[in-house]
KERODO-804162 format. One record per residue (C-alpha): residue number from 1; x, y, z. Coordinates in steps of 0.05 Angstrom, whole numbers, plus 5000, padded with zeros to 4 digits. Each point is the difference from the previous one (the first is absolute). Layout:
% KERODO-804162
 pos   xx   yy   zz
 NUM    X    Y    Z
...
END
This chain:
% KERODO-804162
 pos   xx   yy   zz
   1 7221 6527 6617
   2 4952 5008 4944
   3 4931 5037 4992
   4 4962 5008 4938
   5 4993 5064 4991
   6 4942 4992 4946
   7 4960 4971 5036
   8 4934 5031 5015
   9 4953 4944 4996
  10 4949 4993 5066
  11 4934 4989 4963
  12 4994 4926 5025
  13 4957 4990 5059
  14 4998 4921 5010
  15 5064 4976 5017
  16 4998 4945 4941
  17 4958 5026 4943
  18 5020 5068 5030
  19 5074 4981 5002
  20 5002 4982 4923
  21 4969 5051 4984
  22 5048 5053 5034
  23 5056 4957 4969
  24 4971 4996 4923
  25 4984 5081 5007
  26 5072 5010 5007
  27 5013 4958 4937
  28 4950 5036 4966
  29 4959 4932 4990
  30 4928 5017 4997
  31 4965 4952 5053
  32 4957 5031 5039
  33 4992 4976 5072
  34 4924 4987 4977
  35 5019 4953 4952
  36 5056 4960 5036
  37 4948 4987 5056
  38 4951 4973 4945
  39 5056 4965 4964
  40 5019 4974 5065
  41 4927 4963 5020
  42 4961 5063 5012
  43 4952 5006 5051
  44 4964 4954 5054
  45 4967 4996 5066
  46 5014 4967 5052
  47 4988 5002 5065
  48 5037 4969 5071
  49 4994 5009 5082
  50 5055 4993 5040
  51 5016 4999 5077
  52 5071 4988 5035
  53 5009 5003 5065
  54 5029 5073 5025
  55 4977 5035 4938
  56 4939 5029 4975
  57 4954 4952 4955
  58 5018 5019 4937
  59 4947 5012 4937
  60 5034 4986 4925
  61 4964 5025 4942
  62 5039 4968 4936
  63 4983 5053 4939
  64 5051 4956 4953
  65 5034 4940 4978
  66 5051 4984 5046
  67 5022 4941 4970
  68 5067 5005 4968
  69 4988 5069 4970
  70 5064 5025 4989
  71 5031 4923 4966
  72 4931 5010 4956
  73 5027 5063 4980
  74 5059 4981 4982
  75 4981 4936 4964
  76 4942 5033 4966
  77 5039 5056 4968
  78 5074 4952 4990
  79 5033 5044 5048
  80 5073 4979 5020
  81 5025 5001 5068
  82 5073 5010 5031
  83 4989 4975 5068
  84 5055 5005 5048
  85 4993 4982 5080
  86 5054 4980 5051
  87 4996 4989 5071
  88 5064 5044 5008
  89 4981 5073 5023
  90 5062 5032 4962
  91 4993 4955 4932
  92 4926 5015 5005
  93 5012 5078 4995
  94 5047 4993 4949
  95 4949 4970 4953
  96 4957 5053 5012
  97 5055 5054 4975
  98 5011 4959 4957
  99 4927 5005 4968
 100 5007 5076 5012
 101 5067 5004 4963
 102 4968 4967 4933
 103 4942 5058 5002
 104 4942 4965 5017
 105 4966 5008 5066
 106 4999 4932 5045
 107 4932 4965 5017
 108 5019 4979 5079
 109 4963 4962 5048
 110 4987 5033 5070
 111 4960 4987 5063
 112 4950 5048 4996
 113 4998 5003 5080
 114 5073 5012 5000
 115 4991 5068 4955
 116 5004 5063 5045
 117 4950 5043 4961
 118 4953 4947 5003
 119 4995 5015 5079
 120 4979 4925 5021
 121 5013 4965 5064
 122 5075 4966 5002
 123 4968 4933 5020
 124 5043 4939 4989
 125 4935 4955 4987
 126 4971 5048 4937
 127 5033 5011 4934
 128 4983 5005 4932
 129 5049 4997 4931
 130 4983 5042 4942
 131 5050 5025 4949
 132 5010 5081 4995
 133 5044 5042 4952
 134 5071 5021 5022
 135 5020 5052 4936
 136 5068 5022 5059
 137 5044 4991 5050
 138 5043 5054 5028
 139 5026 5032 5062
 140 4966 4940 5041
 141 4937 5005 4979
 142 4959 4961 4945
 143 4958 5039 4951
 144 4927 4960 4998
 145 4938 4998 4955
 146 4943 4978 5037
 147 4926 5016 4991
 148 5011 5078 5010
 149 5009 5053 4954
 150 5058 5018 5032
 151 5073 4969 5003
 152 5012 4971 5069
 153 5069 4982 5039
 154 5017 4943 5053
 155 5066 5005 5037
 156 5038 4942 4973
 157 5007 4962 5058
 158 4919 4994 5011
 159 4994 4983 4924
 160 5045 4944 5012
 161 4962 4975 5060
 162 4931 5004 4952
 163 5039 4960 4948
 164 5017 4940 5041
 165 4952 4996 5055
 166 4965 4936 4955
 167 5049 4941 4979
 168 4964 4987 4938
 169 5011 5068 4972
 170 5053 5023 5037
 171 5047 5045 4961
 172 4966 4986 4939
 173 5008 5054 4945
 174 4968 4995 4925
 175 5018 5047 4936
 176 4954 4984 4940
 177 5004 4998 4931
 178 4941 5034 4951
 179 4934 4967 4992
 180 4980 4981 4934
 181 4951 5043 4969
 182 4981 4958 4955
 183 4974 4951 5044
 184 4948 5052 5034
 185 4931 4985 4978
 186 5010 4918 5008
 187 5025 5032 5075
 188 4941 5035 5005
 189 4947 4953 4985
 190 5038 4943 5038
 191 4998 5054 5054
 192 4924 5018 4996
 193 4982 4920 4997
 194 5036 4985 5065
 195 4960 5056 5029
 196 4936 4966 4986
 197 5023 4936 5019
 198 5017 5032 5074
 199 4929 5023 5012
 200 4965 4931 4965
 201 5048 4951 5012
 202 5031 4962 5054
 203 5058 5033 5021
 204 5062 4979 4993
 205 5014 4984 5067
 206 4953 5015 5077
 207 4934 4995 4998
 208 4944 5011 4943
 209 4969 5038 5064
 210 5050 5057 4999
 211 5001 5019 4928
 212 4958 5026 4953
 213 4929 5007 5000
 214 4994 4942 5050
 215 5038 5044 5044
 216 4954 5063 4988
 217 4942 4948 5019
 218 5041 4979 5070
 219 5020 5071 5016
 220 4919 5023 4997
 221 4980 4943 5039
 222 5047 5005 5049
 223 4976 5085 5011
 224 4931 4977 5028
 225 5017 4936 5021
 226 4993 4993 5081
 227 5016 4918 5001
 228 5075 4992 4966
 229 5053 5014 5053
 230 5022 5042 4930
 231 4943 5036 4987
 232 5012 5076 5021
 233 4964 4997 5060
 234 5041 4957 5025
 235 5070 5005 4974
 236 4999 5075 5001
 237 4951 5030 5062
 238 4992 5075 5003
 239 5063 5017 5025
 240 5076 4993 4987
 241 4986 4945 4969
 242 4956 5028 4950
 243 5038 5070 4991
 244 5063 4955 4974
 245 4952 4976 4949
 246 4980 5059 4979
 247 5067 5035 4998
 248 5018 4940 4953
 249 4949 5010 4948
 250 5013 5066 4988
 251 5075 4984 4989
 252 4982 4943 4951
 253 4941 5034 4962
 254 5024 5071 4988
 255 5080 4998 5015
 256 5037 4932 4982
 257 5025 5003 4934
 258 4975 5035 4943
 259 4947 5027 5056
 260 4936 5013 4960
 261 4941 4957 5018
 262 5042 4942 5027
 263 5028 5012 4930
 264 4945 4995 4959
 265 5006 5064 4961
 266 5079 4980 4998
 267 4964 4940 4953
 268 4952 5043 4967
 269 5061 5036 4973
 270 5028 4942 4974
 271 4939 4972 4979
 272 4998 5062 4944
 273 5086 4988 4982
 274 4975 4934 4994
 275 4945 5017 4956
 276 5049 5039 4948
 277 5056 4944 5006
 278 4946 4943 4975
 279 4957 5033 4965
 280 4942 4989 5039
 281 4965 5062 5012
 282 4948 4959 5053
 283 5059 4995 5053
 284 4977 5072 5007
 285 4942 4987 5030
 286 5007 4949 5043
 287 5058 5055 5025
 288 4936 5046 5017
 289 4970 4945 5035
 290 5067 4989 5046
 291 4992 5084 5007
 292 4933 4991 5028
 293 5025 4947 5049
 294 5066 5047 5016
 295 4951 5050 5027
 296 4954 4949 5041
 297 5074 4974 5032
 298 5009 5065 5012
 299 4929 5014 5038
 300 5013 4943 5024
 301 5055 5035 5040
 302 4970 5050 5019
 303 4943 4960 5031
 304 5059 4955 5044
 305 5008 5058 5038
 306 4953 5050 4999
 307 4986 5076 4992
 308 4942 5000 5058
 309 5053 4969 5055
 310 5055 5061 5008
 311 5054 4955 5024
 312 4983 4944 4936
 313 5001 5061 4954
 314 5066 5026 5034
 315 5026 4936 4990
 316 4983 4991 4932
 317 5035 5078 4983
 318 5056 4984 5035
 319 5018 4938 4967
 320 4988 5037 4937
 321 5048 5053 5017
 322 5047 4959 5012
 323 5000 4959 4938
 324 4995 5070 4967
 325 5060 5017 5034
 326 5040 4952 4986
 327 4984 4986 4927
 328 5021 5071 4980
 329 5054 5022 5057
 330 5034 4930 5008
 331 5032 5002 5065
 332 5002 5080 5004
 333 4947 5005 5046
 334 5022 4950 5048
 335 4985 5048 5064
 336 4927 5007 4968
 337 4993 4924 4981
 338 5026 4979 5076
 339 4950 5058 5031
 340 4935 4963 4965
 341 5031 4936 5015
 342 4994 5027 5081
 343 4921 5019 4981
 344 4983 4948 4975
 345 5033 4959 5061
 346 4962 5048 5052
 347 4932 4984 4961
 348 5016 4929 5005
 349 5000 5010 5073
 350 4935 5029 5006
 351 4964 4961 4956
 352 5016 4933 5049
 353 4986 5053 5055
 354 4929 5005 4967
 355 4976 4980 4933
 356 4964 5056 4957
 357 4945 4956 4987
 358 4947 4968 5023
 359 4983 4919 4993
 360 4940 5018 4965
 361 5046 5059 4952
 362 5055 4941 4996
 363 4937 4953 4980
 364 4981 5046 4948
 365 5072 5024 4971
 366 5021 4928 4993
 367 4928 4995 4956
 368 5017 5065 4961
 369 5079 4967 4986
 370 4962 4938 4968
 371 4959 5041 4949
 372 5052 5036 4977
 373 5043 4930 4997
 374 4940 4972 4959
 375 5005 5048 4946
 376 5063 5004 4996
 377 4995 4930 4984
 378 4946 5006 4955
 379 5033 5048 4958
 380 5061 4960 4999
 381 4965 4939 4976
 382 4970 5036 4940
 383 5069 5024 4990
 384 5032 4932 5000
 385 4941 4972 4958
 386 5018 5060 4946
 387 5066 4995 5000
 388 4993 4916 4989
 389 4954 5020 4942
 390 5047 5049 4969
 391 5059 4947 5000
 392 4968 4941 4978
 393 5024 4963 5078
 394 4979 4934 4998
 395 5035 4989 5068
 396 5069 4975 4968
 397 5065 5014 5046
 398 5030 5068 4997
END
């Protein structure tokens, strides 16, 4: 069995941009995980409503380009791949020591569900693939790198189960080869024009609707609107129903990926890398303009569930905790993560008992959400305007 003993790397907190990054940091290979997610498309909005049947309706916030980002890395920066995958459980862990035995920790895709510490349902109709770290594997457990600070292990078995729960990634394991350097500031502006083409173009694929600033424009209407069978009102009435939406902003907003205003102070950051790498001193700015917007995202947050309503506010530090938690103890304070967990459950409970609100306060907050969603979006659009003036974008393909 093989661990790599030097390995120590557990900055990364998205688990692409934050997954190359952890890898590169053990190669000493200085790419920040602010400038992979602006090499890698940047920033977006968009914005979706869903409902199943048996599940609570379900609010998405997109905060990035999740088209391809990872291939775009790789393409924009020449990076080589050895790919291996198998639909044989034994062959399939012996690429993966295999990996470990040539020193190089092994980018492998999981089911996020299927990953103890990441205490979700086991629910045969809900998955999700995204590739984490593996720098070990001994004494039946796998060594992991994934969005905490802290190493974290899966009993071999289970870590089998999360690798071939999806066909088309089952087993799959990837080692890769260094990026090259040279090719960093073309990768960086190719990276900063797809991110303008997301918010002022039509999107590659779904609806012009859901992305963008056309989707800030849907996602105020639909706050006030009373007529839509999507407006607010109706798709989320005070109640369960409207607590799942607000429990899913704050995780989108202030605790998916890089975190910071729905990651808009993760761009700021790269914005000023970006400014050194080109030579363009004005990227700067526009960086303080995404700053501004990071901190109206993050009133924003605050406003989805409120100081004045105890069990909102509870809510809100709970969830916070817990992302806390887990970001710097990994799965170390399991007991502590699984107690909140049982809170939050029991405040679930009693707000469909009886919601904290009004129809006139739930009137009023949905009004005080679509302020804060207009500025955000005005400050964005000066941003984007900027940032096209700074590059010279005349709207040609990234």
């Amino acid at each position: 069995m093989t661990v790599l003993n030097n390995y120590h790397h557990f900055a990364g907190r998205h688990y692409e941009t934050g997954s190359l990054h952890n890898i590169y940091s053990y190669h000493d290979i200085p790419l920040s995980e602010a400038l992979l997610l602006g090499i890698s498309g940047g920033i977006t909005f968009g914005y979706f409503l869903f409902d199943y049947e048996g599940y609570d309706p379900y609010f998405n916030i997109l905060t990035r380009n999740t088209f391809d980002p990872l291939d775009t890395i790789f393409d924009r920066l020449s990076i080589a791949r050895n790919v291996f995958q198998t639909t044989d459980e034994t062959r399939a862990r012996q690429n993966l020591l295999d990996a470990l035995d040539q020193g190089d920790p092994a980018l492998v895709w999981v089911d996020f569900y299927s990953m103890p510490y990441n205490r979700l349902p086991n629910d045969e109709n809900m998955w999700m693939i995204a590739p984490v770290v593996i720098f070990g594997l001994e004494d039946g457990k796998v060594c992991v790198a994934d969005r905490s600070s802290q190493p974290l292990t899966v009993d071999v078995q289970t870590f089998m189960q999360a690798r071939g729960r999806v066909k088309k990634d089952k087993y799959r394991v990837m080692s890769l080869e260094m990026p090259d350097m040279d090719k960093l500031p073309t990768a960086i502006q190719k990276g900063i024009w797809q991110c303008i083409n997301l918010f002022t173009e039509a999107p590659p694929k779904g609806s012009r609707k859901n992305f963008g600033f056309e989707a800030y424009d849907q996602w105020s209407n639909m706050l006030t609107n009373t007529r839509n069978k999507q407006s607010w009102e109706r798709f989320f009435p005070a109640g369960s129903r409207l607590y799942a939406a607000q429990k899913n902003a704050i995780s989108w907003i202030q605790q998916w990926g890089m975190a910071d205003g729905a990651e808009r102070g993760a761009y700021a950051d790269f914005m000023d890398e970006a400014a050194t790498i080109l030579n363009k001193p004005a990227l700067s700015e526009v960086g303080e303009t995404f700053r501004r917007a990071a901190d109206e995202w993050n009133g924003l947050a605050k406003a989805f569930l409120p100081e004045d309503v105890p069990l909102l506010r509870e809510t809100r530090e709970l969830l916070t905790q817990q992302h806390t938690l887990f970001t710097d103890y990994g799965d170390q304070k399991m007991d502590k993560l699984r107690s909140i967990d049982q809170r939050l459950e029991e405040i679930k409970s009693a707000v469909i008992s009886g919601y904290p609100m009004s129809d006139s306060e739930v009137a009023a907050y949905r009004e005080r959400l679509q302020s804060h969603v207009e500025t955000i979006a005005s400050l964005e659009r000066d941003a984007i305007q900027h940032l096209q003036d700074v590059m010279a974008w005349t709207g040609m393909d990234a």
